[in-house]
N, C-alpha and C positions, 0 to 999 in steps of 0.2 A: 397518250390518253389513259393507257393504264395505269398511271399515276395518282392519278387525278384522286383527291378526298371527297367529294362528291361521287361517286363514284361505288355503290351499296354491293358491286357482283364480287363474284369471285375472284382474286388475280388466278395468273394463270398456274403459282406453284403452288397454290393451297384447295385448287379443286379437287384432289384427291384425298383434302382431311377430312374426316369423317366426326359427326359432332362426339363422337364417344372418345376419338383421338384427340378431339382438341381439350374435352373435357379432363382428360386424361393429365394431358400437357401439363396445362394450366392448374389442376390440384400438384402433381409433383414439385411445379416450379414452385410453389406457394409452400409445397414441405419442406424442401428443402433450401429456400432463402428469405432471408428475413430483411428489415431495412426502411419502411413503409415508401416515400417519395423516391428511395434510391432503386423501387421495385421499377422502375420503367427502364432500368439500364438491362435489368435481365431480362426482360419481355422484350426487350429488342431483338436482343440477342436468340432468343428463343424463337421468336418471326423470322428472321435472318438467316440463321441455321435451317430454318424445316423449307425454307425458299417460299413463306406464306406472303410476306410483303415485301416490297421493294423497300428501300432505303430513304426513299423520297416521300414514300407512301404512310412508311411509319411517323416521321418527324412530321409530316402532316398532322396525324393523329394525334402525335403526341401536344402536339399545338393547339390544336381542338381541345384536348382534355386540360389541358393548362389553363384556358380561355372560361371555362363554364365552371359553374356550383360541384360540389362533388368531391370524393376520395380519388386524386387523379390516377395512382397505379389502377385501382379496380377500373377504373373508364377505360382504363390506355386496354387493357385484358380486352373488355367488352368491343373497345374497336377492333381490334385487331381478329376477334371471333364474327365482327360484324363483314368485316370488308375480304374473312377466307368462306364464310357459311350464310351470311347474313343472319336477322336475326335472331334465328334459330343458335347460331354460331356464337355470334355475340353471349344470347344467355350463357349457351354452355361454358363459354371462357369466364363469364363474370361470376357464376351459382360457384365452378371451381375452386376458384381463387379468392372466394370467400368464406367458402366451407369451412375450412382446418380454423381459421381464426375466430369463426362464430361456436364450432364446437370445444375448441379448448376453452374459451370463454366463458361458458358456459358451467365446464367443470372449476375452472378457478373460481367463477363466482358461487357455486354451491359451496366448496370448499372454504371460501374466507367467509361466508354467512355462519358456518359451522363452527369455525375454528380462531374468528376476529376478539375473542375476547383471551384467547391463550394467552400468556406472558411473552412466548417468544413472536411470536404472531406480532404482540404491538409492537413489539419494540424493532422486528423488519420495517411495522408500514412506518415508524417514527421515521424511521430514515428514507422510506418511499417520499415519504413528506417533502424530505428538501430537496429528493433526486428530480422528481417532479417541477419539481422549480427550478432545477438547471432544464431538464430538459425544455422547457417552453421559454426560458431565458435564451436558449441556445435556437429554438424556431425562431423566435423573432429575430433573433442578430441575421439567421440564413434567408428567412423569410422575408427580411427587408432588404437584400442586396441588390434586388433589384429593384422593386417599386419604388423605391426612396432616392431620389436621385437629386432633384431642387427644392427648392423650397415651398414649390407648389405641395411634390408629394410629401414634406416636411409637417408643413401647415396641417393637411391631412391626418398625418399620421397621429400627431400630436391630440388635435380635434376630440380625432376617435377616443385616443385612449383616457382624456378626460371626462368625455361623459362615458364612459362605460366602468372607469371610474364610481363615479356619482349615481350609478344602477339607472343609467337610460340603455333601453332595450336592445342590444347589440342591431337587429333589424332597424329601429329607428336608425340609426348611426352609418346603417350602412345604405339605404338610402337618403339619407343627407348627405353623404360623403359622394354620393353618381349625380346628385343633383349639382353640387357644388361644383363636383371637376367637372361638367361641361360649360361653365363661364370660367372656373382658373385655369384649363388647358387650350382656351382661345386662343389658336393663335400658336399652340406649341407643336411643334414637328415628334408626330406619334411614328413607330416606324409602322411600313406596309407589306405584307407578304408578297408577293408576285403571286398574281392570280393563277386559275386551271378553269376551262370549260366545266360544265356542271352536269351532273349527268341524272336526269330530272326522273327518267322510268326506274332507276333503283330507288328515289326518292320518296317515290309514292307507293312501290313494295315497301320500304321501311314505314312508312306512315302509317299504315293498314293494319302493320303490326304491332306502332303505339296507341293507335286507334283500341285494340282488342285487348293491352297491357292495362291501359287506364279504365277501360270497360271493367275490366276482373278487379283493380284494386277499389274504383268505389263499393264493387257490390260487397268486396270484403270490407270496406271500412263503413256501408252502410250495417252489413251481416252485425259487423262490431257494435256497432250503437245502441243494436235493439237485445244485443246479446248481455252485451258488458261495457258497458258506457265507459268507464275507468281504463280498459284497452284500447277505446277507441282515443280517446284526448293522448292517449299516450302516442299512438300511432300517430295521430295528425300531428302531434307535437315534432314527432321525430323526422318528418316530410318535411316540417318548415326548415327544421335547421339544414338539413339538407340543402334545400331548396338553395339557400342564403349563402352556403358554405363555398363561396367564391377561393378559389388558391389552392384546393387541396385540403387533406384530411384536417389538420394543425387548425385551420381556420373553422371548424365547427365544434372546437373549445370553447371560445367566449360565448360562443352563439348557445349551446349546449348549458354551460355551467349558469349563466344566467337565466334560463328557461328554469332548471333544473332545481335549482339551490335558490336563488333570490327569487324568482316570480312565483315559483308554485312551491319551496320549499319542499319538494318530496325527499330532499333527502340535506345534509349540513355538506359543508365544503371538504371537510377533511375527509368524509366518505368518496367524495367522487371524486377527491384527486388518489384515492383509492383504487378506482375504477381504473384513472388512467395509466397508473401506474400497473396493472395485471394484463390495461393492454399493449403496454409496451412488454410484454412475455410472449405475447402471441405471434403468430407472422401476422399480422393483417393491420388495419391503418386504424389510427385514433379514433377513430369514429365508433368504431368496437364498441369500444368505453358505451355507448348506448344497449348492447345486448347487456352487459351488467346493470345499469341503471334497469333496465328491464327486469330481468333477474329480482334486484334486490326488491323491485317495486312489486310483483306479483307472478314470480317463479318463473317457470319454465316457458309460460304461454306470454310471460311480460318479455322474454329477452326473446323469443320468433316474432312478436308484433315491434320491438321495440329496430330487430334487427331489419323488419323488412321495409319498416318506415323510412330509416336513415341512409339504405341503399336503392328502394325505387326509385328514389328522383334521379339520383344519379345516374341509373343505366336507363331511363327513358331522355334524359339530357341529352348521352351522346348518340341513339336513334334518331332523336327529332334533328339534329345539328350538325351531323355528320352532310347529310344531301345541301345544305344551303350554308357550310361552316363560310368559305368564299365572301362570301354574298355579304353575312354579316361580319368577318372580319374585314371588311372594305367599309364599311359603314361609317363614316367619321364619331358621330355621335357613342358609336358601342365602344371605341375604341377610347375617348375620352371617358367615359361612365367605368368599363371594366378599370382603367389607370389610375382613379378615381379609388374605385373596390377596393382596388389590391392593396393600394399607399393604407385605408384606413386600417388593412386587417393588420398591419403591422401595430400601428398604437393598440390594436383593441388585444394582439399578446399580449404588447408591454404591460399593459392594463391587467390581464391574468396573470401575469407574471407575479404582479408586486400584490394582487389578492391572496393567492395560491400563498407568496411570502407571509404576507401577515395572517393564516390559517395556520402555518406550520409552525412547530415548536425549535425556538433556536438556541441549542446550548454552544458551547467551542467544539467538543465534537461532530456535532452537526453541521454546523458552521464549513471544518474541514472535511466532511463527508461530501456535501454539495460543492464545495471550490473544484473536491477533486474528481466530480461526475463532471462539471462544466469541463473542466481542462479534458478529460477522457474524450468528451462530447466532441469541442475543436479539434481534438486531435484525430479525429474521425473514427474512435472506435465503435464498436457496433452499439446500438442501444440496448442492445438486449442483455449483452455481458456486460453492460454500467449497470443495468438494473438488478442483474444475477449476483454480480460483486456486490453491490450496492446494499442489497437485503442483507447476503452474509454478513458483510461486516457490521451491518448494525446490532444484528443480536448479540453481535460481542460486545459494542462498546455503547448501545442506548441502550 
């Protein structure tokens, strides 16, 4: 029973972590490893080591966080803070492990606001331009190896990235896309977890405490309305794509860039593949890329609201979902809608993919600058020393 992902107490090796320890943990692990989705291999590891979760307990979690909207490394943190401290525990691992990325962030965007018009400056982001375009040519190939399997999830994928294409709302798309896969998955063999008992009294200690998270973030986004209207749309802006951003970080791109660039126009396309490109420097997951847009939108108070928009949903997701994860992954319907989500978020890459292309400037050098991020990318080297190489090289040769 101590197993069990419903299941909100303490195990039994984590009740001596102290939330300063976990907090601790969890900013170190975040200084020193970079990787965004490949960050749940070392949180495992790091649960494992300190004897905080079982083995059975984590891949639970981590299932969980695969399953729902959200940056999955930071959720996987949050659970795993949830199920040694609750959550109390949870914040601590989730505030940690998004610190270091929110504040280096922070200083790159002051800096390129500063310095975006330098000569060498352009000529790094020229080539950020195409690296950026491997890199989400490269999410989508990883991103679709699994959702994409027949022709159902084919249809899907395709669907999406046509109208997302043509500037339909990446949310419209992706509710069309959960409506549609519950009539094309009739009938198709989803697979099923093997259930666990539910353990209902940590569930309703967690509830109490989404209860009093959602209390504090209206009275700040009503605080915002009457303060500074412009931070409040920004804030709500950044909760929806959250909200929506089923798959992991990568999958609050389209959602993002379309909000951002085509509907409200606050900012042109080449700046905020800009954006994503500073946060592939940081340790922290794409989603980042919203503290910048904050940033550039209205300084330092736009990238705290901009930052704490695109991460509440997230960590009240895996509170609410953790006590009843079971419950709804037995659901036939949620399991049809989620296979549904996921197929489309692959077209709606492919879709940014060939945007992001037609933004960027393509000489032969360029050209062979992005063939040889993508090839680096398969070949699994880090993202971070594609983008480190990536800059240097450009100011020699764009």
């Amino acid at each position: 029973m101590a197993h069990n992902v419903h299941n909100v107490s303490r195990e039994g090796g984590g009740a001596g972590a102290s939330l300063m320890r976990l907090f601790l943990s969890f900013l170190r692990l975040r200084l020193t490893a970079f990787g965004g989705p490949a960050m749940v291999a070392y949180i495992r590891e790091l649960a494992l080591r300190r004897q905080w979760l079982s083995e059975e307990s984590f891949e639970d979690g981590a299932a969980l966080c695969q399953s729902i909207p959200g940056a999955t490394a930071m959720q996987t943190a949050a659970y795993v803070g949830l199920r040694v401290r609750g959550p109390l525990g949870a914040l601590a691992a989730f505030a940690a492990f998004g610190l270091p990325a929110f504040l280096l962030m922070v200083i790159l965007s002051a800096v390129y606001q500063a310095s975006r018009d330098v000569e060498s400056v352009l000529s790094a982001f020229r080539g950020l331009h195409v690296i950026v375009v491997a890199i989400v040519v490269n999410a989508a190939l990883n991103f679709g190896r699994s959702p994409v399997r027949n022709w159902r999830d084919l249809l899907l994928a395709a669907g999406a990235a046509a109208f997302l294409f043509f500037h339909v709302s990446p949310i419209l798309v992706i509710a069309g896309s959960a409506a549609l896969s519950l009539l094309l998955y009739h009938g198709a063999k989803l697979p099923l977890k093997a259930s666990h008992p539910s353990g209902r009294e940590g569930g309703r200690r967690t509830l109490r405490s989404v209860l009093v998270i959602v209390l504090v973030a209206a009275g700040g986004l009503v605080t915002l309305f009457f303060l500074n209207e412009k931070l409040f749309r920004l804030g709500v802006l950044m909760m929806k794509v959250d909200v929506f951003a089923f798959g992991g970080g990568f999958a609050s791109v389209p959602l993002m860039l379309h909000e951002v660039v085509d509907a409200r126009h606050w900012m042109d396309s080449p700046t905020f593949m800009h954006g994503i490109a500073l946060g592939q420097v940081t340790p922290g997951p794409i989603v980042i890329t919203a503290t910048f847009v904050g940033y550039q939108l209205y300084g330092i108070a736009g990238a705290v609201v901009g930052t704490l928009g695109v991460f509440t949903p997230s960590f009240l997701m895996v509170l609410i979902t953790v006590p009843y994860f079971d419950r709804l992954s037995r659901w036939l319907l949620f399991r049809r809608a989620l296979r549904g989500i996921l197929a489309s978020f692959v077209g709606l890459l492919a879709a940014v993919s060939v945007n992001f292309g037609l933004a960027a400037s393509w000489t032969i050098p360029s050209v062979l600058l992005a063939l040889a991020a993508f090839a680096a990318l398969r070949f699994k080297i880090d993202v971070l020393w594609v983008v480190l190489v990536g800059a240097g090289l450009s100011v020699l040769i764009l």
